[in-house]
C-alpha positions in Angstrom: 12.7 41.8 28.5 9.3 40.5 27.2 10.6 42.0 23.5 13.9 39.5 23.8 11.6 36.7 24.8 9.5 36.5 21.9 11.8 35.6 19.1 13.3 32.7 21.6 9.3 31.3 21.9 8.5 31.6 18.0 12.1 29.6 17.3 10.9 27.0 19.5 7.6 26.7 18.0 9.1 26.9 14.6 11.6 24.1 15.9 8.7 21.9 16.6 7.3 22.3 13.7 10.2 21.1 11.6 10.8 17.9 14.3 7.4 17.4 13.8 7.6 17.3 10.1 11.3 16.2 9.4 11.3 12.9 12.3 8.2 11.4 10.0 7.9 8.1 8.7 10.5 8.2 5.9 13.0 10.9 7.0 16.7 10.6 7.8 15.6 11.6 11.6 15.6 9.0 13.9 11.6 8.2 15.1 10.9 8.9 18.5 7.9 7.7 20.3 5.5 10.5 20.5 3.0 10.7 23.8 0.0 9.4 22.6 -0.6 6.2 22.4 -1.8 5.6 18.8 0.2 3.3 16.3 -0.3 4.3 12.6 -0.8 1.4 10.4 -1.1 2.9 6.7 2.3 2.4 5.7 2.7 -0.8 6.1 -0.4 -0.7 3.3 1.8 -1.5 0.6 3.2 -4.5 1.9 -0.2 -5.8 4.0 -1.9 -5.8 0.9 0.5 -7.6 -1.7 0.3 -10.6 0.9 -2.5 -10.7 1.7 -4.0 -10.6 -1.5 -1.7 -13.1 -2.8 -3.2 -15.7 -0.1 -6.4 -14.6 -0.2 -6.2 -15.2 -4.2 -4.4 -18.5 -3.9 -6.8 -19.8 -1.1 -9.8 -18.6 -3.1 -8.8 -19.4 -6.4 -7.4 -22.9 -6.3 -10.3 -24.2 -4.2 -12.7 -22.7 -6.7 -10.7 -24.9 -9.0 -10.7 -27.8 -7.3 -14.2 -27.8 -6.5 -15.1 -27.3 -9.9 -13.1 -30.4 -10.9 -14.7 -32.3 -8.0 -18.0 -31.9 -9.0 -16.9 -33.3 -12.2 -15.9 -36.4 -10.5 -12.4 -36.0 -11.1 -10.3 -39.0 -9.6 -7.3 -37.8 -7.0 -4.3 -37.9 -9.3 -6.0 -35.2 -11.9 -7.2 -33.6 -8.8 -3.6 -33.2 -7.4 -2.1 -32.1 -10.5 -5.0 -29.3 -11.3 -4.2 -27.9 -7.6 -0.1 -28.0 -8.2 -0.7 -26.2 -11.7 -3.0 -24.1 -10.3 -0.4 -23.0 -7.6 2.5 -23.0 -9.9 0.9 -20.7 -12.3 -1.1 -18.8 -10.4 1.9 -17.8 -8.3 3.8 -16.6 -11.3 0.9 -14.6 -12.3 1.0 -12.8 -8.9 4.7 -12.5 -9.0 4.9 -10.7 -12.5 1.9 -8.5 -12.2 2.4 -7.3 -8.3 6.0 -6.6 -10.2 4.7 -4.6 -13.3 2.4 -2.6 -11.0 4.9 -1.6 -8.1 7.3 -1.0 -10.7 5.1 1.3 -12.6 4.1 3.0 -9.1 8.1 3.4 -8.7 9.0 4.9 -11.9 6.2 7.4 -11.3 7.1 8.3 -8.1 11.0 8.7 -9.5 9.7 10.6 -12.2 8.1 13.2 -9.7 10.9 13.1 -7.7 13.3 13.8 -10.5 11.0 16.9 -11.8 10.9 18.3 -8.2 14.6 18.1 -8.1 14.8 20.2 -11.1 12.8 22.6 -10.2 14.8 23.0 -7.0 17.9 23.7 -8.7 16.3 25.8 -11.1 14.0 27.9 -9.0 15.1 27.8 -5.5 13.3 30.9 -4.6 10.3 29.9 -5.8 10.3 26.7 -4.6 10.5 28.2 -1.3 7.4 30.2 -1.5 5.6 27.3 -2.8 6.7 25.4 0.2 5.6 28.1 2.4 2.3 28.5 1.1 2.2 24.6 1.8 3.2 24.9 4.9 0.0 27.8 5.5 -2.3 25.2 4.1 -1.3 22.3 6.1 -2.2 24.7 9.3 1.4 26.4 9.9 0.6 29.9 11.4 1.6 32.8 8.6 4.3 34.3 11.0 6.1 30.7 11.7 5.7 29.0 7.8 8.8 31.4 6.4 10.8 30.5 9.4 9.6 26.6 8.7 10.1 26.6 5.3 13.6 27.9 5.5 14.6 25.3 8.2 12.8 22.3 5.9 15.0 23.7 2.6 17.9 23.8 5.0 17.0 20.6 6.1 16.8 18.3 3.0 14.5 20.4 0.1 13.6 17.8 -2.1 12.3 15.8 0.7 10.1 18.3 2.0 9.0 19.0 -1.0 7.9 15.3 -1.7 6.2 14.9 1.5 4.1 18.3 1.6 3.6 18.4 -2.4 3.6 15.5 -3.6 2.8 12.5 -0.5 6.4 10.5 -1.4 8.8 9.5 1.3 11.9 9.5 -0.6 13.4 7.1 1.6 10.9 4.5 1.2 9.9 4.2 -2.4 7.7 0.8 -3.0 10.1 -2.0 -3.9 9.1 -4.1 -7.0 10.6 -7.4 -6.1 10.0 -7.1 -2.4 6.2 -7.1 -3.5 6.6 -9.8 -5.8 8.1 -12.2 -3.8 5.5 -12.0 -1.2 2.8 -11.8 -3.4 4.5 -15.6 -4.7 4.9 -17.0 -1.5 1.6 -15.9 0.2 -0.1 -17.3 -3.3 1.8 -20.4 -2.6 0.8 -20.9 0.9 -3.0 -20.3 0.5 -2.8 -22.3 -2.7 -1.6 -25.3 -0.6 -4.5 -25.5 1.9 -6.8 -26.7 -0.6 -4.5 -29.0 -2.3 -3.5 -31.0 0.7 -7.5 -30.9 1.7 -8.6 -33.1 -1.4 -5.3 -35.0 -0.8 -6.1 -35.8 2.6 -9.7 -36.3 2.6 -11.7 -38.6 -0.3 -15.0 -38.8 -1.9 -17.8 -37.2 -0.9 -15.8 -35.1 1.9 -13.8 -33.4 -0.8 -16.5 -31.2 -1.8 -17.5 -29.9 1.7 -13.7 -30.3 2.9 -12.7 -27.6 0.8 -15.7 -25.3 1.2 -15.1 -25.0 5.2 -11.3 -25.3 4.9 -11.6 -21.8 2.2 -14.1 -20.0 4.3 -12.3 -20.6 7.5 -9.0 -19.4 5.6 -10.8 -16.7 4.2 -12.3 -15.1 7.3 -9.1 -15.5 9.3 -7.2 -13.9 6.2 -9.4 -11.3 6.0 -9.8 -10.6 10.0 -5.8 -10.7 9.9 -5.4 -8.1 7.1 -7.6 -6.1 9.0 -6.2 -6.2 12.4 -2.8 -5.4 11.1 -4.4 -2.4 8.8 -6.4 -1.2 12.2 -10.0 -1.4 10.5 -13.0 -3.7 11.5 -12.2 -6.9 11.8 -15.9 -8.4 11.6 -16.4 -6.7 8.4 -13.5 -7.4 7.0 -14.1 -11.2 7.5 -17.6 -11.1 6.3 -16.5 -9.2 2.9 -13.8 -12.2 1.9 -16.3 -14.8 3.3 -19.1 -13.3 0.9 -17.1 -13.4 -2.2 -15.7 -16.6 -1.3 -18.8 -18.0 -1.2 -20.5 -17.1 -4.5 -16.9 -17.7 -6.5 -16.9 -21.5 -4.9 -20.5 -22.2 -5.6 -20.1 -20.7 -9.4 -17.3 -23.0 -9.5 -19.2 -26.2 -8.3 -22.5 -25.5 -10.5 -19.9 -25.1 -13.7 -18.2 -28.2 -12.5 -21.6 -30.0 -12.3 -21.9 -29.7 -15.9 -19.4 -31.8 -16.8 -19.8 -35.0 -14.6 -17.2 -36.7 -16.8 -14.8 -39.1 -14.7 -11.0 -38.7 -15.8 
């Protein structure tokens, strides 16, 4: 009796094993909510950071600008068509390189993908051990990783293979224009806080207008990112409000060179 048992105990651990794996971000399994109460965050990393860099770079950058060209006494209509150019172009330039770089990321991960497919069709055996002996390193017990391995193969190869070998979810490659257009837009938005500061406010307030407008952006940006990333929210804040800081008052001692009005 205890001899039927066993096999009927090692398929069920082998069984969680491949839920465990195969029901992961990314998989063709439908996610179920596990006990525990935790809520990964890092795969939303892709997508957190190409919006938040693109408003932290349009807050940031355009108010440098602007406070540059205020401390050259620079009269409201220049100042209002520096800040629209500024968000214009700087919002292109976010677009096309968030787009060359996820694209890049892409084609690399396709490339991978492609080689590991071949290899699967040309070495199936093989490929098998070499998942197995994943499987041991990642923590599998020797007697279940066969039975795993086997299971995973049956399962969908390639994708096991990407997720244990190589850290790729098939099923949720980077997308080049979904990171572009949110690297645009969130450059856009930040880039407008600034612009509609030296619109709204005049003279002398410009200049201190657009400092606390930035570092209030920045902090909350940076607090934000952070909070939705599930790291330190204080730090965070204090990194973008430190760098903020020394870009905007490099920006106002260069603009102080050229007290030109225009």
């Amino acid at each position: 009796m205890a001899g039927a048992q066993q096999p009927r105990n090692g398929g069920s651990s082998a069984a969680a094993v491949v839920d465990s794996i195969t029901g992961g971000r990314g998989s063709r399994a439908p996610h179920h909510r596990s006990w525990h109460s935790e809520e990964h965050t890092s795969h939303r990393a892709p997508r957190l950071r190409a919006a938040v860099l693109g408003a932290n770079d349009g807050l940031l950058s355009t108010s440098s600008l602007l406070l540059g060209v205020v401390a050259a006494s620079a009269s409201r209509e220049v100042l209002f068509a520096t800040g629209v150019a500024a968000l214009v172009s700087g919002a292109g330039s976010m677009a096309m390189g968030e787009y060359s770089s996820v694209s890049s990321q892409r084609d690399a991960e396709a490339a991978d993908l492609a080689m590991e497919a071949e290899a699967l069709a040309a070495h199936p055996r093989a490929e098998l051990r070499e998942l197995t002996e994943n499987l041991k390193v990642n923590g599998v017990p020797d007697h279940l990783a066969v039975e795993v391995a086997e299971a995973l193969t049956a399962h969908d190869a390639l994708a096991a293979h990407a997720q244990l070998e190589l850290g790729i979810q098939p099923d949720d490659l980077a997308d080049p224009l979904e990171a572009a257009v949110a690297s645009a837009i969130s450059f856009a938005l930040g880039a407008m806080v600034p612009i509609l500061v030296v619109m709204t406010l005049a003279g002398d307030a410009r200049a201190p207008g657009l400092v606390v407008s930035a570092l209030v952006g920045l902090g909350a940006l940076g607090a934000f990112g952070a909070r939705l990333g599930g790291a330190n929210m204080l730090r965070a804040a204090l990194r973008v409000l430190l760098g903020g800081a020394a870009a905007m008052t490099i920006a106002w001692l260069v603009g102080n060179l050229f007290n030109v009005s225009v």
